[in-house]
Kinemage of the C-alpha trace (Angstrom):
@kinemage 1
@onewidth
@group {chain A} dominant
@subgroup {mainchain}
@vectorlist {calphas} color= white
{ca unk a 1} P -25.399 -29.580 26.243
{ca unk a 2} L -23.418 -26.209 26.033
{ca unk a 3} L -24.555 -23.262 24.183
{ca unk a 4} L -20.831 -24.031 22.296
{ca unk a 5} L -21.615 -27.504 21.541
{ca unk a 6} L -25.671 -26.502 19.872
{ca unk a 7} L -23.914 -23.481 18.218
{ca unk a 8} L -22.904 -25.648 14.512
{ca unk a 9} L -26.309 -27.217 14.904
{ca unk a 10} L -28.525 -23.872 15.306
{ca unk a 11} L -26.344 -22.933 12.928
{ca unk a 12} L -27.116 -26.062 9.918
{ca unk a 13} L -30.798 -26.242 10.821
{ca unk a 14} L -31.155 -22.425 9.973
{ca unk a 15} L -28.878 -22.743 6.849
{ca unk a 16} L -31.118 -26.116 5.601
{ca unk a 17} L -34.475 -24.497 6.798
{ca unk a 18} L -34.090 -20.869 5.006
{ca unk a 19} L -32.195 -22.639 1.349
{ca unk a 20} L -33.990 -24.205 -1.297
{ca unk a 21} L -33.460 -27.754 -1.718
{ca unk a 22} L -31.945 -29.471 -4.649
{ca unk a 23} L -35.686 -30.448 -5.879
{ca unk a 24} L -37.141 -27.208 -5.306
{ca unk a 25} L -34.240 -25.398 -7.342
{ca unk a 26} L -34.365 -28.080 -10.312
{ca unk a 27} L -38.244 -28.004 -10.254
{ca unk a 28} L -37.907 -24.047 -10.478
{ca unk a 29} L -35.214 -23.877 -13.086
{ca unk a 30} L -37.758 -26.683 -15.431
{ca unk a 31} L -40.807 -24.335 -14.921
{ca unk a 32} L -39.073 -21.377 -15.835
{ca unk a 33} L -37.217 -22.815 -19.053
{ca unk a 34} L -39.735 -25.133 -20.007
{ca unk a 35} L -43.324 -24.137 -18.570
{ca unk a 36} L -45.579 -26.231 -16.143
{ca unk a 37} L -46.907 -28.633 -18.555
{ca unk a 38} L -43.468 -30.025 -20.014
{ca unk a 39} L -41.741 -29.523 -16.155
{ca unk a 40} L -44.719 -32.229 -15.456
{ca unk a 41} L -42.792 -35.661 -15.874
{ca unk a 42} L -39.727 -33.976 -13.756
{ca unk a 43} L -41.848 -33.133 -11.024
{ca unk a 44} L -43.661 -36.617 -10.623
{ca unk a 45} L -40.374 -38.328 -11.276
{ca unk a 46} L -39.354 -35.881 -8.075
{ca unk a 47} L -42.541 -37.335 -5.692
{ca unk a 48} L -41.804 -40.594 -6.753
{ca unk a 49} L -38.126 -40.285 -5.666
{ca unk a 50} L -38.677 -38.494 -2.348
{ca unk a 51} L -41.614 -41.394 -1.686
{ca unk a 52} L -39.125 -44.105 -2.308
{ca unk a 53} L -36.680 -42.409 -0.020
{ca unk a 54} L -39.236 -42.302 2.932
{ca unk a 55} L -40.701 -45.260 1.886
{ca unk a 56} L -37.240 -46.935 2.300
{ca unk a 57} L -35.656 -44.907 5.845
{ca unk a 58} L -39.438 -46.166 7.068
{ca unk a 59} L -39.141 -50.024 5.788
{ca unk a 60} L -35.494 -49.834 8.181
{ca unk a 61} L -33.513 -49.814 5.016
{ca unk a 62} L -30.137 -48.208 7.037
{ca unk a 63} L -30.755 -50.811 9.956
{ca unk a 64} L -30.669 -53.848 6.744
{ca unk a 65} L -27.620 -52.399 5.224
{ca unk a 66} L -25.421 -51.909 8.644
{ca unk a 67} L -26.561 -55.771 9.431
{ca unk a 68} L -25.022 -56.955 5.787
{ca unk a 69} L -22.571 -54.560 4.468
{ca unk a 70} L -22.242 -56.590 1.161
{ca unk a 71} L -25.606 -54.909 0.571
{ca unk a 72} L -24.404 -51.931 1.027
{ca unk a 73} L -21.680 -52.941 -1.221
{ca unk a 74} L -24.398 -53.765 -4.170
{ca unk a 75} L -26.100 -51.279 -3.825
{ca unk a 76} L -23.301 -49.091 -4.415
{ca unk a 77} L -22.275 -50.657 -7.945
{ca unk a 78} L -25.798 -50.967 -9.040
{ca unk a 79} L -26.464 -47.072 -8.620
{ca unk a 80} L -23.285 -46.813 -9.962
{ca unk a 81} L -23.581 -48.678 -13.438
{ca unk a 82} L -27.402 -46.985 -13.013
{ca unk a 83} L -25.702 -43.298 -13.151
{ca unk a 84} L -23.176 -44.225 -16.407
């Protein structure tokens, strides 16, 4: 690889490494507003999410949903009616 082509990368992986994420920010925002103890349910609701997500990329969930994209598909509407 060219020094042009790892340029963008170098590029996102100092952007995403020196930002807060969207967790970190929300769980910042909470404390601050609302103290520790009432910021509590947010931040296990925010380990139980980012378990779930490794928990899932681990079980091969992207490898299920490229085999049967009517999952995908499903999954889609049910986060969907989930979110309204």
């Amino acid at each position: 690889m060219s020094a042009h082509s790892i340029a963008p990368l170098a590029l996102f992986v100092t952007i995403a490494t020196l930002s807060p994420g969207g967790a970190t920010t929300l769980a910042t925002a909470s404390g601050a507003r609302f103290g520790f103890v009432q910021s509590t349910p947010l931040l296990a609701g925010i380990a139980v999410g980012l378990g779930t997500l490794a928990a899932a990329a681990a079980a091969g969930l992207a490898g299920i949903l490229l085999a049967a994209p009517s999952l995908q598909t499903g999954m889609k509407v049910i986060g969907s009616a989930y979110l309204l």
